[in-house]
HTML snippet that shows the backbone in 3Dmol.js (N, CA, C, O; Angstrom):
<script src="https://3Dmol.org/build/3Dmol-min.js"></script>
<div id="view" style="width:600px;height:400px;position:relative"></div>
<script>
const pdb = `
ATOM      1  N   UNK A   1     -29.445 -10.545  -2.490  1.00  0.00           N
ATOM      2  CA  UNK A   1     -28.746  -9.722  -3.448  1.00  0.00           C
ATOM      3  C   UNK A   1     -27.406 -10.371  -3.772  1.00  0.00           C
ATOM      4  O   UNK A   1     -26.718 -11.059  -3.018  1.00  0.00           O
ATOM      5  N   UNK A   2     -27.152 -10.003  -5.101  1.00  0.00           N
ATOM      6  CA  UNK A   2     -25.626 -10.638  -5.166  1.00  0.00           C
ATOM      7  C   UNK A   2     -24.642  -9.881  -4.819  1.00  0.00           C
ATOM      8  O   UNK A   2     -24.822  -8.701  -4.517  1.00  0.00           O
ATOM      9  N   UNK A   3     -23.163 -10.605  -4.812  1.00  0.00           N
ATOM     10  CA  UNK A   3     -22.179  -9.874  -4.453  1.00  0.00           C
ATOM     11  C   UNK A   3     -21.130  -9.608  -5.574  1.00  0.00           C
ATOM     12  O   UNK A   3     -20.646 -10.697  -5.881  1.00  0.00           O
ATOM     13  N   UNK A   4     -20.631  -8.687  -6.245  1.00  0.00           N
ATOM     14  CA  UNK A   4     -19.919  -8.524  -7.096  1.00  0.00           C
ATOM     15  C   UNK A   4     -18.357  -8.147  -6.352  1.00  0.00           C
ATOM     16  O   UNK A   4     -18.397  -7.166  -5.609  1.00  0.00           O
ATOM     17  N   UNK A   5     -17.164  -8.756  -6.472  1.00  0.00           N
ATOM     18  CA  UNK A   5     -16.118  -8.458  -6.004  1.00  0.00           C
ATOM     19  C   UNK A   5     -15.320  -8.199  -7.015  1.00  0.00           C
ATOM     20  O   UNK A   5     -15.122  -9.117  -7.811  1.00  0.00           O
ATOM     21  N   UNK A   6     -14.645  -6.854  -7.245  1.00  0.00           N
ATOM     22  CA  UNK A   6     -13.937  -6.137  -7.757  1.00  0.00           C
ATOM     23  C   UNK A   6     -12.375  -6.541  -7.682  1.00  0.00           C
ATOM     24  O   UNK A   6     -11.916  -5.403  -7.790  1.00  0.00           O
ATOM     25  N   UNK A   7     -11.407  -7.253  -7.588  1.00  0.00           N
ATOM     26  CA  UNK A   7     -10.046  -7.026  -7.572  1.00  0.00           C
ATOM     27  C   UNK A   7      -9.257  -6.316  -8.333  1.00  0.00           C
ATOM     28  O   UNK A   7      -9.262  -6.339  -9.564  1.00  0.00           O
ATOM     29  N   UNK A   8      -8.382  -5.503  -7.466  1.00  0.00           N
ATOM     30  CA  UNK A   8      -7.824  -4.470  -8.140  1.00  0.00           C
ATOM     31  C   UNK A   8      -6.388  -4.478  -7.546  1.00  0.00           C
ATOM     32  O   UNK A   8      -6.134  -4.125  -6.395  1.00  0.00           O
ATOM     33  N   UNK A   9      -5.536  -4.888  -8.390  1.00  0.00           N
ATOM     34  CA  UNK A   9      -3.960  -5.234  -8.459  1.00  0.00           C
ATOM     35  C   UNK A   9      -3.696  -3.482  -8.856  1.00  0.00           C
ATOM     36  O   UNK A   9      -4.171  -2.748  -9.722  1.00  0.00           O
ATOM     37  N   UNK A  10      -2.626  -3.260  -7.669  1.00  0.00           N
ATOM     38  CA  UNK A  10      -2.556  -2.278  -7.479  1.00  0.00           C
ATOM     39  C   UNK A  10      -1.092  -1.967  -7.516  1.00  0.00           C
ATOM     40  O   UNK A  10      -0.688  -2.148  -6.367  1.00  0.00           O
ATOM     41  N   UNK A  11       0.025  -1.535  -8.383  1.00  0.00           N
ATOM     42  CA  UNK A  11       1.701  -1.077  -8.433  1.00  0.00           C
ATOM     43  C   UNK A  11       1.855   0.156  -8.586  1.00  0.00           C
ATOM     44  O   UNK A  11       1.584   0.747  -9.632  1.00  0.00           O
ATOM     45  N   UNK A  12       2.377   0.764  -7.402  1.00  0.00           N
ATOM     46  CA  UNK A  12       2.311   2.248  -7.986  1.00  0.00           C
ATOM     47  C   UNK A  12       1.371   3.153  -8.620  1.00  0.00           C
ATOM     48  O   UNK A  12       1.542   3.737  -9.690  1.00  0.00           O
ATOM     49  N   UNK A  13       0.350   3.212  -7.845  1.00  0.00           N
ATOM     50  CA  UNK A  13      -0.928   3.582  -8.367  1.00  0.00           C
ATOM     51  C   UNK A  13      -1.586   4.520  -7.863  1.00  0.00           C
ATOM     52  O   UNK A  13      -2.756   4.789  -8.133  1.00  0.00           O
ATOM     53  N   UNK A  14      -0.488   5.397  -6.668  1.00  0.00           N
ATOM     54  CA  UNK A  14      -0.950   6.530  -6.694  1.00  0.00           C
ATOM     55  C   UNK A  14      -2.096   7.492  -6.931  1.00  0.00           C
ATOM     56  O   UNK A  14      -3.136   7.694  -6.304  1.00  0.00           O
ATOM     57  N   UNK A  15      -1.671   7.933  -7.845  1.00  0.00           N
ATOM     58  CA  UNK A  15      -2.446   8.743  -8.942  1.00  0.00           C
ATOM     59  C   UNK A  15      -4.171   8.066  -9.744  1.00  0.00           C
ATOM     60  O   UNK A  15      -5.186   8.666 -10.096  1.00  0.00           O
ATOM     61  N   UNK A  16      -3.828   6.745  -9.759  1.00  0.00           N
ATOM     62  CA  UNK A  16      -5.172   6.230 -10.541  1.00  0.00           C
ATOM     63  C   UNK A  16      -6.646   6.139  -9.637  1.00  0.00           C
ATOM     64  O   UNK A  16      -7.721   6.724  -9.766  1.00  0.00           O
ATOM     65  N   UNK A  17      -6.101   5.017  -8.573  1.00  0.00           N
ATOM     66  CA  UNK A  17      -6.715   4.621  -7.150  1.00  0.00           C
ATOM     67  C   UNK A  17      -7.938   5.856  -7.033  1.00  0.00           C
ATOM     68  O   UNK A  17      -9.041   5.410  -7.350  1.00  0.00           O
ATOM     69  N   UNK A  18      -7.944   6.978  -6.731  1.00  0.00           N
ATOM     70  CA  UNK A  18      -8.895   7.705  -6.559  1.00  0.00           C
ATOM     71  C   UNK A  18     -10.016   7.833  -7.532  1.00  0.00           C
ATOM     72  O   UNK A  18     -11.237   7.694  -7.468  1.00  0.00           O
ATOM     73  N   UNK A  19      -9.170   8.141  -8.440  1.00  0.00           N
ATOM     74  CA  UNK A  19     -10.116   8.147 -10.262  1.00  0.00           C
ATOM     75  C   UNK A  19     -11.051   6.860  -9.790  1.00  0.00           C
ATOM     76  O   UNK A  19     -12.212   6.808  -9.385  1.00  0.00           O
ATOM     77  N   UNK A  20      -9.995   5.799 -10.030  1.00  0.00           N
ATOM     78  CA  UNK A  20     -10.772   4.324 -10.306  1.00  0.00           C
ATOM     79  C   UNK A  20     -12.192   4.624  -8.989  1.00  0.00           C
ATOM     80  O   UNK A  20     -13.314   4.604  -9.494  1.00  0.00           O
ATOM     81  N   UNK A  21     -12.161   4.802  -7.913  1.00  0.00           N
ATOM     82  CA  UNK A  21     -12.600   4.360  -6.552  1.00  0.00           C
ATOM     83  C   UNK A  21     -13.831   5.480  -7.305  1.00  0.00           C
ATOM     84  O   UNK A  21     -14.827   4.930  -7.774  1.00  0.00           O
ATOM     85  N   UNK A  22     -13.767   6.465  -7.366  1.00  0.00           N
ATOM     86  CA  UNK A  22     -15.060   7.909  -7.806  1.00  0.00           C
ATOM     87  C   UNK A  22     -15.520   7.385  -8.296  1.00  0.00           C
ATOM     88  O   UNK A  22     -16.556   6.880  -7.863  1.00  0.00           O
ATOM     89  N   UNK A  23     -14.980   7.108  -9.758  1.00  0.00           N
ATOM     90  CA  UNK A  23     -16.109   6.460 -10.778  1.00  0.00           C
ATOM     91  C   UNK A  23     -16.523   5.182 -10.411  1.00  0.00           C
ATOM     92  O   UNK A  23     -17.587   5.029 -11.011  1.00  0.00           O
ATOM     93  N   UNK A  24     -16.234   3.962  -9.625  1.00  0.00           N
ATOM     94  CA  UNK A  24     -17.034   3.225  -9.798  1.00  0.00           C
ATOM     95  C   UNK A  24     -18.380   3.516  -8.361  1.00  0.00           C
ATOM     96  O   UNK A  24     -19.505   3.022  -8.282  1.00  0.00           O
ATOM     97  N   UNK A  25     -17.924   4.149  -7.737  1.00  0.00           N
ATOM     98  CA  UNK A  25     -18.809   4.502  -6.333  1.00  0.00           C
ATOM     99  C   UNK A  25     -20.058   5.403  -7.067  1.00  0.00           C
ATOM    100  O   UNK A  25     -21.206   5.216  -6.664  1.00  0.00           O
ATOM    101  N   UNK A  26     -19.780   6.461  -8.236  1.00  0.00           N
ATOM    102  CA  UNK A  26     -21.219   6.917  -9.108  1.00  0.00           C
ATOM    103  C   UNK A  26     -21.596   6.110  -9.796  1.00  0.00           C
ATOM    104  O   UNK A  26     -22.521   6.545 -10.483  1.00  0.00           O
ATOM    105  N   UNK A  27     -21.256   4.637 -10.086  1.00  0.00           N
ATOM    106  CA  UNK A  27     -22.089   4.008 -10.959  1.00  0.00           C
ATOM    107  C   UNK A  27     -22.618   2.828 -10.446  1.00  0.00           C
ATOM    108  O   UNK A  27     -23.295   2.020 -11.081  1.00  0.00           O
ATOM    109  N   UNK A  28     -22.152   2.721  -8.796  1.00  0.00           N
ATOM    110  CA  UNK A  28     -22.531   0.931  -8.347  1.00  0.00           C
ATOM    111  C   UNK A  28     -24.090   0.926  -8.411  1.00  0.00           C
ATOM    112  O   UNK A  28     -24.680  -0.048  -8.877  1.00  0.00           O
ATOM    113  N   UNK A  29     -24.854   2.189  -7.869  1.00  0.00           N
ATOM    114  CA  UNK A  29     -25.946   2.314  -7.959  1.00  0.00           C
ATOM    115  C   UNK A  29     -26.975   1.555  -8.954  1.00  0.00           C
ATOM    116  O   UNK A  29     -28.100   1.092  -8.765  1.00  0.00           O
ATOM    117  N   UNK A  30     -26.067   1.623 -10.179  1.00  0.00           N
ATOM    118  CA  UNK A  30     -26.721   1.034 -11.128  1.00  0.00           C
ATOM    119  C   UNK A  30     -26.625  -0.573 -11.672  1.00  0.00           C
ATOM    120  O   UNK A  30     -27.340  -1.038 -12.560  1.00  0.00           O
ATOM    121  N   UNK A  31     -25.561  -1.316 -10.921  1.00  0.00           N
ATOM    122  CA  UNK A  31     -25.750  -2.432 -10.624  1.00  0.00           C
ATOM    123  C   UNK A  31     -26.413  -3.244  -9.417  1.00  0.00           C
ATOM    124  O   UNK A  31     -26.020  -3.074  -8.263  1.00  0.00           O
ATOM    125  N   UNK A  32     -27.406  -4.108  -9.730  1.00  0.00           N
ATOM    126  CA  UNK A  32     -28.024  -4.903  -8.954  1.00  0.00           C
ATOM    127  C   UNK A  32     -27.070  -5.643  -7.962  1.00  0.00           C
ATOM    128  O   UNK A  32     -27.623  -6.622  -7.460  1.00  0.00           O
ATOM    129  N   UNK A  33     -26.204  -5.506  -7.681  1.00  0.00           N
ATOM    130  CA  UNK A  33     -25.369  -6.298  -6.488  1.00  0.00           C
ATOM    131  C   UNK A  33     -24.703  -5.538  -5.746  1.00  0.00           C
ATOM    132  O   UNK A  33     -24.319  -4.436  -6.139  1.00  0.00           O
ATOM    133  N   UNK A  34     -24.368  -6.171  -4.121  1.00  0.00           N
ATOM    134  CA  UNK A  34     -23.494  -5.312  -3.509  1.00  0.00           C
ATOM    135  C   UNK A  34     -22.366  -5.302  -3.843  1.00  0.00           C
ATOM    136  O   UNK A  34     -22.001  -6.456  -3.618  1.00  0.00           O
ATOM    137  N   UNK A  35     -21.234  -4.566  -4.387  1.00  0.00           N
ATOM    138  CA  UNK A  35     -20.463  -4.195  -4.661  1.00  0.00           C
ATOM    139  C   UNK A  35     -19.246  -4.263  -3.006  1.00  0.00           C
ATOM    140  O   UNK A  35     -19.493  -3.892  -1.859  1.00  0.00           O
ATOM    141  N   UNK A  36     -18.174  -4.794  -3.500  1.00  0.00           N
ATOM    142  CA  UNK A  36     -16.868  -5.086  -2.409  1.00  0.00           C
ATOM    143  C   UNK A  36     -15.537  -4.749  -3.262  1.00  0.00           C
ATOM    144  O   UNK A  36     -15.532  -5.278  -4.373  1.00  0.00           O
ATOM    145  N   UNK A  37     -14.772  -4.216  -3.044  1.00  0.00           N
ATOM    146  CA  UNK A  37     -13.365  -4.128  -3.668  1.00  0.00           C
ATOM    147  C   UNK A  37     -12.688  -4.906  -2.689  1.00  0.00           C
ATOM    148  O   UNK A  37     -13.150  -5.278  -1.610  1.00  0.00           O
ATOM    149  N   UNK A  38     -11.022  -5.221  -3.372  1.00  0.00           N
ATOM    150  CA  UNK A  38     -10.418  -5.867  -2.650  1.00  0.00           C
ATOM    151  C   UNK A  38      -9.383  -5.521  -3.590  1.00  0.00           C
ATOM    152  O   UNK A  38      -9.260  -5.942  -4.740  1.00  0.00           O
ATOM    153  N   UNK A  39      -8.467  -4.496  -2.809  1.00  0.00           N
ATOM    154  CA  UNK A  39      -6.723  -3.788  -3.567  1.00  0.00           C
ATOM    155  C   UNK A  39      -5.932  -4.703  -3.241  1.00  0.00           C
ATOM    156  O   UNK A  39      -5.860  -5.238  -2.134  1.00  0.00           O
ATOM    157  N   UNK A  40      -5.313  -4.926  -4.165  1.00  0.00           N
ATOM    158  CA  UNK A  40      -3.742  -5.683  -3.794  1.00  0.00           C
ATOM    159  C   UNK A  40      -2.772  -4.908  -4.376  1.00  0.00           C
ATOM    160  O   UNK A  40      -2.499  -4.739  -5.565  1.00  0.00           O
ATOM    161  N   UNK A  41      -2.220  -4.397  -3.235  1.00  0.00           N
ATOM    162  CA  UNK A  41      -0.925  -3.901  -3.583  1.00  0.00           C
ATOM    163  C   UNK A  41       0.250  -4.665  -2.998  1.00  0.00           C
ATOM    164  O   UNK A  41       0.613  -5.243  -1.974  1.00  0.00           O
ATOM    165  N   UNK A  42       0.732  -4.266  -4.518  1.00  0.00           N
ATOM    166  CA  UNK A  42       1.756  -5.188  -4.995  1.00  0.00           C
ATOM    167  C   UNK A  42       3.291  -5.034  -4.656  1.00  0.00           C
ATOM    168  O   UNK A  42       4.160  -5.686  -5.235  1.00  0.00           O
ATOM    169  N   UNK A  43       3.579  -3.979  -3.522  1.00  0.00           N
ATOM    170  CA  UNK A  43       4.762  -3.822  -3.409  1.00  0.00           C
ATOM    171  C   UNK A  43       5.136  -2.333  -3.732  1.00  0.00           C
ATOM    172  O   UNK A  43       6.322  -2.025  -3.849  1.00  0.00           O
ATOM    173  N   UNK A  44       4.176  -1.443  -3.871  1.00  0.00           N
ATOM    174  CA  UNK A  44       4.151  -0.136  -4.276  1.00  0.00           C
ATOM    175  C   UNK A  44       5.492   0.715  -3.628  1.00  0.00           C
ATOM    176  O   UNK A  44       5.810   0.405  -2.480  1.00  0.00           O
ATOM    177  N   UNK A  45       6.045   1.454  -4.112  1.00  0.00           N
ATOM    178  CA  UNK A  45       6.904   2.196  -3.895  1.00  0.00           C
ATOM    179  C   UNK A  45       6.852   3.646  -3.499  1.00  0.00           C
ATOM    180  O   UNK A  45       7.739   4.374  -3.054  1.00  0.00           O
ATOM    181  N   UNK A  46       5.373   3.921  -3.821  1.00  0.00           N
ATOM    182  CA  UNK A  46       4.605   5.813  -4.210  1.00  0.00           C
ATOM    183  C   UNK A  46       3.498   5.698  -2.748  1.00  0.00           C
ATOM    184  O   UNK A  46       3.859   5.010  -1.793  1.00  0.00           O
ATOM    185  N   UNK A  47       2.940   6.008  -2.738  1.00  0.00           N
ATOM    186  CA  UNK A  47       1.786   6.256  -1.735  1.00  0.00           C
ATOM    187  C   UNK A  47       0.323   5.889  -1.797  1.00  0.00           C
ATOM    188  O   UNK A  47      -0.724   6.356  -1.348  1.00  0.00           O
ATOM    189  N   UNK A  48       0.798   4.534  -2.774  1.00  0.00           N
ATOM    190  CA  UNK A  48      -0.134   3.851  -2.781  1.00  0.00           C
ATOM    191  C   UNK A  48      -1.028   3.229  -1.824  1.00  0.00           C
ATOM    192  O   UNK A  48      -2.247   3.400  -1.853  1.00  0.00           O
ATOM    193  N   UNK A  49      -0.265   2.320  -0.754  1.00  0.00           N
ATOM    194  CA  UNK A  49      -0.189   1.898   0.396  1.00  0.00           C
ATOM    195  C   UNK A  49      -1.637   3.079   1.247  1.00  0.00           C
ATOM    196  O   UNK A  49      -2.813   2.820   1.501  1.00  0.00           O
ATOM    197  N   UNK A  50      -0.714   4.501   1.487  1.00  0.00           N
ATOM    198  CA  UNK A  50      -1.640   4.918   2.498  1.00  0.00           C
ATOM    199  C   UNK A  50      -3.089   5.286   1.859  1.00  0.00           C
ATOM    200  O   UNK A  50      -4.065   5.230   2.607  1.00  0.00           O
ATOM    201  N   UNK A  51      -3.254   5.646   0.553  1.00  0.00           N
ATOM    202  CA  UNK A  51      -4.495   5.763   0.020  1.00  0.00           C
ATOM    203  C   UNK A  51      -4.966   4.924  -0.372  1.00  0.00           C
ATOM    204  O   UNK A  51      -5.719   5.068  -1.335  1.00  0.00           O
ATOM    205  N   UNK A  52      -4.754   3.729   0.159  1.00  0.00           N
ATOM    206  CA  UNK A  52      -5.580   2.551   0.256  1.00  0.00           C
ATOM    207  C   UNK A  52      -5.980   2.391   1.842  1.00  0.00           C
ATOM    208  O   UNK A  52      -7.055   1.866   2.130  1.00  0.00           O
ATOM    209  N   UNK A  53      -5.313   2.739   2.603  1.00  0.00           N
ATOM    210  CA  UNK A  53      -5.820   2.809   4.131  1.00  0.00           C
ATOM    211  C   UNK A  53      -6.781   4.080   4.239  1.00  0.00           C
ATOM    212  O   UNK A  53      -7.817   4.094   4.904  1.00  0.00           O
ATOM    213  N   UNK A  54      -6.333   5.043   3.558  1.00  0.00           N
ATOM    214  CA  UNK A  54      -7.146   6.255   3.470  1.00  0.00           C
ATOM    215  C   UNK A  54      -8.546   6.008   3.052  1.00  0.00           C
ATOM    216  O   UNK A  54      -9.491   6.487   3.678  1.00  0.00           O
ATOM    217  N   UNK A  55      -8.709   5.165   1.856  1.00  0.00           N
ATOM    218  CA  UNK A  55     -10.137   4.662   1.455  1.00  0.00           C
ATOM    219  C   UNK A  55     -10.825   3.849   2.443  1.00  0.00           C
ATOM    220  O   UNK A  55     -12.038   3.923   2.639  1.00  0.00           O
ATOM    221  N   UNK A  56     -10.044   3.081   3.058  1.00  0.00           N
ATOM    222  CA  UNK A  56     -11.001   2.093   3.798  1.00  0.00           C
ATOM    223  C   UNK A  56     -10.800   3.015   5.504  1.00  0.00           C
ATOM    224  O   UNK A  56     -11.708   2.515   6.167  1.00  0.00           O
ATOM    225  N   UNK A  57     -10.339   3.669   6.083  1.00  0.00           N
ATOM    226  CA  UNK A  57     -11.265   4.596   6.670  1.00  0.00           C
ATOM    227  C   UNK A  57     -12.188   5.048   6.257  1.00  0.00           C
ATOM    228  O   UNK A  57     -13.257   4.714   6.768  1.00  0.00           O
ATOM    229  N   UNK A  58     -12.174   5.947   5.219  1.00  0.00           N
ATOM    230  CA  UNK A  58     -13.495   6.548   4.647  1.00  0.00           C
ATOM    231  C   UNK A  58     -14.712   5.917   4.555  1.00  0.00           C
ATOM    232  O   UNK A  58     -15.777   6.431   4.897  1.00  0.00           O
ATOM    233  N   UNK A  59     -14.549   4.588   4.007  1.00  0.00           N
ATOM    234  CA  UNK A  59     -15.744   3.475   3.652  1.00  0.00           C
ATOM    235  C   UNK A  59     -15.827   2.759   4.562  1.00  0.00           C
ATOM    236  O   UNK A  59     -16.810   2.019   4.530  1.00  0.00           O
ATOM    237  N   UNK A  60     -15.078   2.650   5.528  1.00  0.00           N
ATOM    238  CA  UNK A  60     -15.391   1.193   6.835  1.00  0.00           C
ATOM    239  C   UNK A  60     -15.748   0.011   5.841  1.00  0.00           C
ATOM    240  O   UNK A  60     -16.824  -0.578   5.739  1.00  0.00           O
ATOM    241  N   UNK A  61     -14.675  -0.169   5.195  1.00  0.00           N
ATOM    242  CA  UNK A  61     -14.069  -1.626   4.552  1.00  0.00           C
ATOM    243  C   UNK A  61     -13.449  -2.079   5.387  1.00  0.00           C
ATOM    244  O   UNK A  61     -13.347  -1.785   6.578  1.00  0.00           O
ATOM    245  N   UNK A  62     -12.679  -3.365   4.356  1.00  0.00           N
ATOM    246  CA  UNK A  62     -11.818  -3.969   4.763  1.00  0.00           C
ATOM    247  C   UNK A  62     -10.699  -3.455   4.638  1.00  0.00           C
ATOM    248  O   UNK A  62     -10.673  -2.275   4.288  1.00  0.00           O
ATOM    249  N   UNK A  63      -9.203  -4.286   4.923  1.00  0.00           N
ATOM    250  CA  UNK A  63      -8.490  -3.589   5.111  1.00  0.00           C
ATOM    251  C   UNK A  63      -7.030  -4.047   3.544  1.00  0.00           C
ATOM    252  O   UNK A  63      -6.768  -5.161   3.091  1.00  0.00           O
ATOM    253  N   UNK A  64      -6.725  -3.365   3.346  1.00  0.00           N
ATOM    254  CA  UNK A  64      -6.243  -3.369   1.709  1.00  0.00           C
ATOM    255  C   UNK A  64      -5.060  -4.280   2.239  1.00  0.00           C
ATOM    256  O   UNK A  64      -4.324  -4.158   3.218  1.00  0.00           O
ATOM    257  N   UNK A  65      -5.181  -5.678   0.779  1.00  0.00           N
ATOM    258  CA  UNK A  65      -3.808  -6.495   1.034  1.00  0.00           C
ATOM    259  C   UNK A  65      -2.480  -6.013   0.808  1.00  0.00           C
ATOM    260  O   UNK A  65      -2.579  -4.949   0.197  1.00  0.00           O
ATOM    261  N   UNK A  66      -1.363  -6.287   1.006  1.00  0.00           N
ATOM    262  CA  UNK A  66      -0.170  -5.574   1.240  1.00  0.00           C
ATOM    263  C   UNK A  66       0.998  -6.663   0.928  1.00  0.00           C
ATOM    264  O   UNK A  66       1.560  -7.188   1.889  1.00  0.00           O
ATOM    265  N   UNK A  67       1.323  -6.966  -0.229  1.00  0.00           N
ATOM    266  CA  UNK A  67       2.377  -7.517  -0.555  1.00  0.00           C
ATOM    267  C   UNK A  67       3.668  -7.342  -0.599  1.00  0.00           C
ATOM    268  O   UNK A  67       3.959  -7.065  -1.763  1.00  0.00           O
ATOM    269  N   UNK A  68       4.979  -7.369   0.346  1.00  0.00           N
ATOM    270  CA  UNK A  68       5.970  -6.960   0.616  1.00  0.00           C
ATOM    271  C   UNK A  68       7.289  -7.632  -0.684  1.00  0.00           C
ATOM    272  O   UNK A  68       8.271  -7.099  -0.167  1.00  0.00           O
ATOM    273  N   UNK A  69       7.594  -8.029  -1.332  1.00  0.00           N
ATOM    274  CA  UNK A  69       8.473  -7.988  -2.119  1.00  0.00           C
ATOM    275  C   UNK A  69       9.641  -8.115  -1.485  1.00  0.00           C
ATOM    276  O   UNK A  69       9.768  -7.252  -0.617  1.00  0.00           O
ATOM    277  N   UNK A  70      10.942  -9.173  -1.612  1.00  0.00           N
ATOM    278  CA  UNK A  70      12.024  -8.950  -1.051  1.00  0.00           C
ATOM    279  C   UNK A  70      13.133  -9.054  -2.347  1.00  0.00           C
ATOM    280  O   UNK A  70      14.335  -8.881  -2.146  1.00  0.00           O
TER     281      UNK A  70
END
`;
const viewer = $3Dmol.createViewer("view");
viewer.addModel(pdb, "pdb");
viewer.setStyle({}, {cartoon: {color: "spectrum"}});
viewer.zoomTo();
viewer.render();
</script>
């Protein structure tokens, strides 16, 4: 099977992250490949960060990249 990898650059994204994550989890079904995300957050300021740890508990993923900004 193939592997389709998703990257998803992630700033303050709060609010989207869930939306985005629902809808594509009702439609992977309908693609022929296994499906992987991979968040990069970018330095988020909002609570982005933990609902990206929050997802990958849920899913037993990997673990979301984390770009610190100085």
């Amino acid at each position: 099977m193939e592997l389709l990898s998703i990257v998803v650059p992630c700033f303050n994204e709060e609010a989207t992250i869930p939306i985005f994550y629902d809808t594509v989890e009702k439609i992977k079904g309908q693609i022929d490949a296994e499906v992987e995300y991979c968040f990069v957050d970018d330095g988020s300021k909002d609570n982005t960060l933990a609902i990206l740890r929050d997802l990958n508990k849920k899913s037993g993923g990997g673990s979301p990249l984390h770009f610190f900004l100085s």
